[in-house]
ChimeraX commands (.cxc) that place a marker at each C-alpha (Angstrom):
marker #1 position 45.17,22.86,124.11 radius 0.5
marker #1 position 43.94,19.65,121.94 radius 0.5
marker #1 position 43.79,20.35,118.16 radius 0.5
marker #1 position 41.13,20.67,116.89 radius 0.5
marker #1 position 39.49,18.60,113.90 radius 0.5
marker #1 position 35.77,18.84,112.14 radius 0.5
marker #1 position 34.17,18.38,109.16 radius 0.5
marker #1 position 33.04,21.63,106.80 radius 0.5
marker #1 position 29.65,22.32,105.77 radius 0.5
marker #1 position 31.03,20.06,102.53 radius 0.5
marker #1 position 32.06,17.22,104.49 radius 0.5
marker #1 position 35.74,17.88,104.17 radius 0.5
marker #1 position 38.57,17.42,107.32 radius 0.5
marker #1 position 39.88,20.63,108.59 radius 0.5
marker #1 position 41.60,21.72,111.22 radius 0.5
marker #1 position 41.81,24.97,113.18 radius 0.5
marker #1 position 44.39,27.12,114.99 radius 0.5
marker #1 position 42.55,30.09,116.85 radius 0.5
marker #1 position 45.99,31.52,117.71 radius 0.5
marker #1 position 47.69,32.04,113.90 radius 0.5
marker #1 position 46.30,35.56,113.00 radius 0.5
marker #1 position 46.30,37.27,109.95 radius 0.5
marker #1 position 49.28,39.14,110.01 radius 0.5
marker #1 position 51.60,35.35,110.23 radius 0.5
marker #1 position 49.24,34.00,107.41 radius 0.5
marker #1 position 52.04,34.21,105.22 radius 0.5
marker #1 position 54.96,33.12,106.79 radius 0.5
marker #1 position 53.05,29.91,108.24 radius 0.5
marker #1 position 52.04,29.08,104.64 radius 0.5
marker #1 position 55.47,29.33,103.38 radius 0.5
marker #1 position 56.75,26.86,106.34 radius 0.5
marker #1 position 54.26,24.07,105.31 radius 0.5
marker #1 position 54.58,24.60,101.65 radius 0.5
marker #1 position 58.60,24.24,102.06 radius 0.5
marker #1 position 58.78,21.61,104.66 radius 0.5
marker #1 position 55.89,19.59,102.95 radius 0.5
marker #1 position 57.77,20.33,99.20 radius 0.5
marker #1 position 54.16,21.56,97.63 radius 0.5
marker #1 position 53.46,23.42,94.84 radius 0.5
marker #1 position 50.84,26.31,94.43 radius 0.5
marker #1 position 47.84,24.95,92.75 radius 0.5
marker #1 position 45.59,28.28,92.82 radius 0.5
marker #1 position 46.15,31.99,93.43 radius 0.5
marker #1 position 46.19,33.63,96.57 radius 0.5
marker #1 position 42.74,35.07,97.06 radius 0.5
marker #1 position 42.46,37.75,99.56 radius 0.5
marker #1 position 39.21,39.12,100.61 radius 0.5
marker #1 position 37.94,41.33,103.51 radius 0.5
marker #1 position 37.28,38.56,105.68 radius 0.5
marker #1 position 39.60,36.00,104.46 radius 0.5
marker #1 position 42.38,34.52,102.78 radius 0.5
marker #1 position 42.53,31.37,100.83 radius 0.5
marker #1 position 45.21,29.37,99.25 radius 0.5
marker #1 position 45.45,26.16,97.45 radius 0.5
marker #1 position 48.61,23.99,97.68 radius 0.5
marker #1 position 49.37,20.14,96.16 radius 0.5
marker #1 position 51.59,17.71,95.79 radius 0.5
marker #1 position 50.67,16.51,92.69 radius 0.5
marker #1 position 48.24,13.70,94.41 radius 0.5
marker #1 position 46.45,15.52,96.83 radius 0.5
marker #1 position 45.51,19.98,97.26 radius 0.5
marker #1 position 44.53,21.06,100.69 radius 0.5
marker #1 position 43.56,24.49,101.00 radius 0.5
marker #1 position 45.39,26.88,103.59 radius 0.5
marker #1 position 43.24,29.51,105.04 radius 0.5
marker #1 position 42.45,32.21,107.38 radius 0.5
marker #1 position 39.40,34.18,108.47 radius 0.5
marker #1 position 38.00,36.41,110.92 radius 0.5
marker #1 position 36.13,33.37,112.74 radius 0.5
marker #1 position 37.90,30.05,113.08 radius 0.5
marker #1 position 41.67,32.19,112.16 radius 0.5
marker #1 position 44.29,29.70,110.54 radius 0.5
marker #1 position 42.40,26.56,108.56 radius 0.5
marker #1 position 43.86,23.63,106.72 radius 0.5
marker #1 position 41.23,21.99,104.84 radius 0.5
marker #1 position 41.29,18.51,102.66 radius 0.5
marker #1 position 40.17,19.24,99.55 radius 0.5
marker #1 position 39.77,15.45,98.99 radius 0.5
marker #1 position 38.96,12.55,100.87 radius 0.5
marker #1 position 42.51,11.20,100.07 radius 0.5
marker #1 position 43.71,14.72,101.01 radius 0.5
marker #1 position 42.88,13.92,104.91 radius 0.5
marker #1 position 46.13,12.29,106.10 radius 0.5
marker #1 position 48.22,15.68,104.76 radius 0.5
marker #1 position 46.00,17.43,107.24 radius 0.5
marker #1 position 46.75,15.47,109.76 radius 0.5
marker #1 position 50.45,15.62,109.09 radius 0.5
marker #1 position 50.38,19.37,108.47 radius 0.5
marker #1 position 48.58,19.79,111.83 radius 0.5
marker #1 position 50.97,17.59,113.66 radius 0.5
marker #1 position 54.18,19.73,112.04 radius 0.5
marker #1 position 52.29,23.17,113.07 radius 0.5
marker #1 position 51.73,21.77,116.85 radius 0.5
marker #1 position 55.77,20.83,116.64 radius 0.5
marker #1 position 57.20,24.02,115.02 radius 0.5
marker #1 position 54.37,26.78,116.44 radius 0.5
marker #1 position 53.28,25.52,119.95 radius 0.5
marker #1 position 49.12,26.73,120.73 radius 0.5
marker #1 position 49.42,29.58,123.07 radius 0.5
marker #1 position 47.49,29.12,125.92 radius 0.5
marker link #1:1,2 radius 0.2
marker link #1:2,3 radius 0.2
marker link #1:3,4 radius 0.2
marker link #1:4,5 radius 0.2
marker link #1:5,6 radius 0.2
marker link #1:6,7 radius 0.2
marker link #1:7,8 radius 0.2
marker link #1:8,9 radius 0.2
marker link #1:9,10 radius 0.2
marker link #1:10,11 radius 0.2
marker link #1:11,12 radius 0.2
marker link #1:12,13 radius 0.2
marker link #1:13,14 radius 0.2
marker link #1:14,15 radius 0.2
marker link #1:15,16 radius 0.2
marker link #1:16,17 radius 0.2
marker link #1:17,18 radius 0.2
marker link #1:18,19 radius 0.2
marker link #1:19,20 radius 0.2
marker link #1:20,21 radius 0.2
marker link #1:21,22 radius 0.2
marker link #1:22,23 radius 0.2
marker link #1:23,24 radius 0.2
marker link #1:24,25 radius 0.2
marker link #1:25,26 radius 0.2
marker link #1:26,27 radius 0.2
marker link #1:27,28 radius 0.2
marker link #1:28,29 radius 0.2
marker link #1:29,30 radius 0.2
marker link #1:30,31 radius 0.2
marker link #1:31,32 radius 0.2
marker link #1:32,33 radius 0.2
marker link #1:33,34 radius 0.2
marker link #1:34,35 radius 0.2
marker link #1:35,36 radius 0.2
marker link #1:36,37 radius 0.2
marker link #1:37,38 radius 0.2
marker link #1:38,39 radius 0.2
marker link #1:39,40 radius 0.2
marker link #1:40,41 radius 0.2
marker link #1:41,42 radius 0.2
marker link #1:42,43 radius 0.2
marker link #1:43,44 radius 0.2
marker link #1:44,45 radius 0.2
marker link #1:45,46 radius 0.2
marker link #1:46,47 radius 0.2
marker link #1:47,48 radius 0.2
marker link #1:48,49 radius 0.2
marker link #1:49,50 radius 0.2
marker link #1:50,51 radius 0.2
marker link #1:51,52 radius 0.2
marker link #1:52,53 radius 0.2
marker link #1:53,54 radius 0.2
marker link #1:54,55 radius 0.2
marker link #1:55,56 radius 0.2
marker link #1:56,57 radius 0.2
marker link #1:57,58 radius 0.2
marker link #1:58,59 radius 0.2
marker link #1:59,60 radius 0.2
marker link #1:60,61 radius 0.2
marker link #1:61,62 radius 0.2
marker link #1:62,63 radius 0.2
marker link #1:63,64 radius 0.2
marker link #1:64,65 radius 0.2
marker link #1:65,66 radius 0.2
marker link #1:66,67 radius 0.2
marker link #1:67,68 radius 0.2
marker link #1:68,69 radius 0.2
marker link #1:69,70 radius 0.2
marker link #1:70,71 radius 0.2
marker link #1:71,72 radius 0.2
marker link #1:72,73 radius 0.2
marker link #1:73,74 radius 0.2
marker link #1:74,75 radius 0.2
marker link #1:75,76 radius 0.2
marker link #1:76,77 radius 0.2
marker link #1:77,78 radius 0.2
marker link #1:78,79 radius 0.2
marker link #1:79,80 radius 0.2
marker link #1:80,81 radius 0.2
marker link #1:81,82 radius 0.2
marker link #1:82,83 radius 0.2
marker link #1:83,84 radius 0.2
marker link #1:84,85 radius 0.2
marker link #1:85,86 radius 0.2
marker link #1:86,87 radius 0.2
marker link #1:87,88 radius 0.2
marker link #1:88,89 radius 0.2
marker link #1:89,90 radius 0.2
marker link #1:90,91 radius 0.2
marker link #1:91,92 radius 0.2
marker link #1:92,93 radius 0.2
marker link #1:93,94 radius 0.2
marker link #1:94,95 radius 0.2
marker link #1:95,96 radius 0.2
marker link #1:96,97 radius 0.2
marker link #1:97,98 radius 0.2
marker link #1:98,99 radius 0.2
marker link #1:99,100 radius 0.2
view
């Protein structure tokens, strides 16, 4: 399975993993945040259909996010944020192979 890249309704990069449900949400967060050394830059916000979470490292924030319809996001939160998503991508399609 290719990953899978496209630009929000904003304009921003993001990147999708259909196969990261709810349920590993957590844990996959925790695995970028250590291996990428970021810092929390906003509250976990948990709603009915969704989960959002805003990391940095203190030059760029992406946002790490689930929902009922695309499932695990990363999103650039900046322009200079896109090559983090790119890298955080690459890292998830190394450590948590797409299931096919």
């Amino acid at each position: 399975m290719e990953s899978h890249f496209f630009r929000d309704a904003s304009g921003r990069l993001t990147h999708d993993r259909g196969d990261i449900d709810s349920l590993a949400y957590p844990d996959v967060c925790r695995r970028i945040v250590n291996h990428f050394r970021l810092k929390q830059s906003s509250e976990l916000v948990v709603g009915l259909d969704g989960m959002y979470w805003n990391f940095t490292d203190d030059q760029v924030t992406i946002e790490l996010a689930w929902d009922n319809w695309t499932c695990f996001m990363i999103t650039a939160m900046q322009p200079d944020a896109e090559p983090l998503v790119h890298q955080v991508a690459s890292f998830l399609s190394d450590a948590l192979p797409q299931r096919i």
